[in-house]
Each structure stands twice: as structure tokens, then as C-alpha cells.
C-alpha positions, 0 to 999 in steps of 0.5 A: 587132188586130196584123198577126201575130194576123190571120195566126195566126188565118187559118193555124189556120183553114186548118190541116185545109183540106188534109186537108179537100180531099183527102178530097174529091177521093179520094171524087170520084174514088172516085164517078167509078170507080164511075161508069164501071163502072156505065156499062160495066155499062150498055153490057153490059146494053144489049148483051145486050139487043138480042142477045137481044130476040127471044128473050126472054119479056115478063118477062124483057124487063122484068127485064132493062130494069129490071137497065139502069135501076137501073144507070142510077139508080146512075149518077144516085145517083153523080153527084149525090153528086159534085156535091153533094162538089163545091159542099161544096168550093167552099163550103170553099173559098169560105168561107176566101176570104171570111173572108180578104177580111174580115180584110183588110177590117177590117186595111185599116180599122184601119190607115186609122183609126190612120194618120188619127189620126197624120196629123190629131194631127200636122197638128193640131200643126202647124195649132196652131203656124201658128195661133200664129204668125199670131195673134202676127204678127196681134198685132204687125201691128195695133201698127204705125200705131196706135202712140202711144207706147213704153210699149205690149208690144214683139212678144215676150211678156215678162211674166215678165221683170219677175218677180224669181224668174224674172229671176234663173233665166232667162238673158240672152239675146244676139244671138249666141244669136239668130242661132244659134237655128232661124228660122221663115222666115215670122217677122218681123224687126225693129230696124236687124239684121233679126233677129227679136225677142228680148229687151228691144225698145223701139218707136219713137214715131214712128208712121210708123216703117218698123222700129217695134220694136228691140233694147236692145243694137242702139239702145245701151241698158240700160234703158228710156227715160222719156218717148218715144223715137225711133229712131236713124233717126226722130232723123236725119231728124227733123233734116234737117227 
């Protein structure tokens, strides 16, 4: 339920609440009044009395005590009934609160839900996309000593390179495109460029070599080479040894 429905449901709700108190107060301050008459009616009867106590007969004592006591029980009558106009006010009242914390209550909930499932979909993406990451760097971490020889899959996936359909459709890709394109900063980087693997990429079957994995277009070549192969570094020192 959208914010608007919440708010358009609570004013028509309240819509009367006013017309609601209002008659209330009138009839509270109504019975008020009339209170006050009933207690200067009292004071006048009370009055009376004592003036004229002795001279009155026994029935008429009595009739005059009882004019005071109905008086008084009118008084009662009076004030129960505005207590009674008072605690249905405040239940009006009271009632509208309620159902305002409610709504507030359930518009807290459904804003919460609808903000934990954006925040888990997108931490789930980026929890997805690390994962990969690190399975890839995972992946290409365990090719490094125990290499053996040129002929296993360089970092980069590239099965559909030996596809013929899809070799012709795909673009070759250049250095320059590389070094243009966003680098994740944890990615690895390889080959004598220092730049992340993209493309053809021969390893090097030296398996203490430091860099392992390189570009064709870095090590000058267009295919892959028969045999093993050594990297332009590995070659050097292999003849100063």
C-alpha cells in the first residue's frame, strides 16, 4: 500500500472527527450549565431551609430535604453523563491515534521489506560478482607452480575463440581496447605490460616463471607455438646460465 492510499484512508477516516468533538463539547458544556443551576438551586433550597427549620412542620422538613436531594441527584445525573461524553471523546480520540500508529506501524514494515529486498538483490549481485572473481583468481592462482607446460587454458576463458561462426563475428581485441576499458583494481595483471589478461595469452614453460601468462602481441606472436615455449625473460636467463 503506497504512502498516498495510507494518508487518503486516515484523512477520510478523520474526515467527521471534528463535527464528532464538537458536538461533544457543546453537550459537556450544556451539562456543565446545567449543573450550575442545579447547584445554585441547591444553595437557594439549602438557604430556605435553615431560615425556616423551626417553623416548618415535620412533612414539611421532609419535603423540602427531599426538593435538595433530587437537586442533588440531578447534580449526580449531570456529571455522570459528562463523564461518561468525556471517556467517549477520548475513545474517539484514542481510537484515531491508534489506528495512526498502525498504519505507520505496517508503512514502517513494508518500506523496511521493500528496502531489505533492494539491499539483499543488490549485495546478492555484487556478493555473485566478487564470488566470480575470486573463483577466476582462485582458478588461475593454482595454474602458477604446477604448470607443466604451455598447452593448459591461459587466465581468460576462451573456448569460443576456436568457434569458427563466432570467431568471425567477435572482434579482435587490441591493447589499446584494454587499456581503455574499466579495471577492476583487484584484478590480476600479467605478461611484460602489467596488464590484465585479454586475448590470446600463451604461458610460459618455465614453472618458476614470476609472470606465467602473456599477451601474443607482447611476446611477437600470431600463433601458438609447437612444443614448449619460453618467455622472452625465462630465455635470457636460461642463457646466462
Amino acid at each position: 500500500m503506497a504512502t498516498a492510499i495510507y494518508l487518503e484512508h486516515y484523512l477520510d477516516s478523520i474526515e467527521n472527527l471534528p463535527c464528532e468533538l464538537q458536538r461533544n463539547f457543546t453537550l459537556m458544556r450544556d451539562l456543565d450549565n446545567r449543573t450550575e443551576e442545579k447547584k445554585g438551586e441547591i444553595d437557594k433550597l439549602a438557604e430556605e431551609y435553615i431560615a425556616n427549620v423551626k417553623n416548618l412542620a415535620s412533612a414539611q422538613r421532609v419535603e423540602h430535604l427531599q426538593k435538595i436531594q433530587n437537586a442533588y441527584s440531578k447534580c449526580k445525573e449531570f456529571s455522570d453523563d459528562k463523564v461518561q461524553l468525556a471517556m467517549q471523546t477520548y475513545e474517539m480520540v484514542d481510537k484515531h491515534i491508534r489506528r495512526l500508529d498502525a498504519d505507520l506501524a505496517r508503512f514502517e514494515n513494508e518500506l523496511k521489506e521493500k528496502l531489505e529486498v533492494s539491499g539483499y538483490e543488490s549485495t546478492e549481485g555484487r556478493a555473485l560478482k566478487k564470488g566470480e572473481l575470486r573463483g577466476l583468481r582462485e582458478k588461475r592462482g593454482s595454474r602458477g607452480r604446477g604448470r607443466k607446460g604451455s598447452d593448459e587454458e591461459p587466465p581468460k576463458k576462451k573456448k569460443i575463440k576456436n568457434s569458427p561462426d563466432l570467431s568471425d563475428a567477435l572482434l579482435p581485441m587490441q591493447p589499446s581496447d584494454v587499456l581503455d576499458m574499466p579495471v577492476d583494481p583487484n584484478e590480476p595483471t600479467y605478461c611484460l605490460c602489467h596488464q590484465v589478461s585479454y586475448g590470446e595469452m600463451i604461458g610460459c614453460d618455465n614453472p618458476d616463471c614470476p609472470i606465467e601468462w602473456f599477451h601474443f602481441a607482447c611476446v611477437d606472436l600470431s600463433t601458438k607455438p609447437k612444443g614448449k615455449w619460453f618467455c622472452p625473460r625465462c630465455t635470457q636467463d636460461k642463457k646466462k646460465k
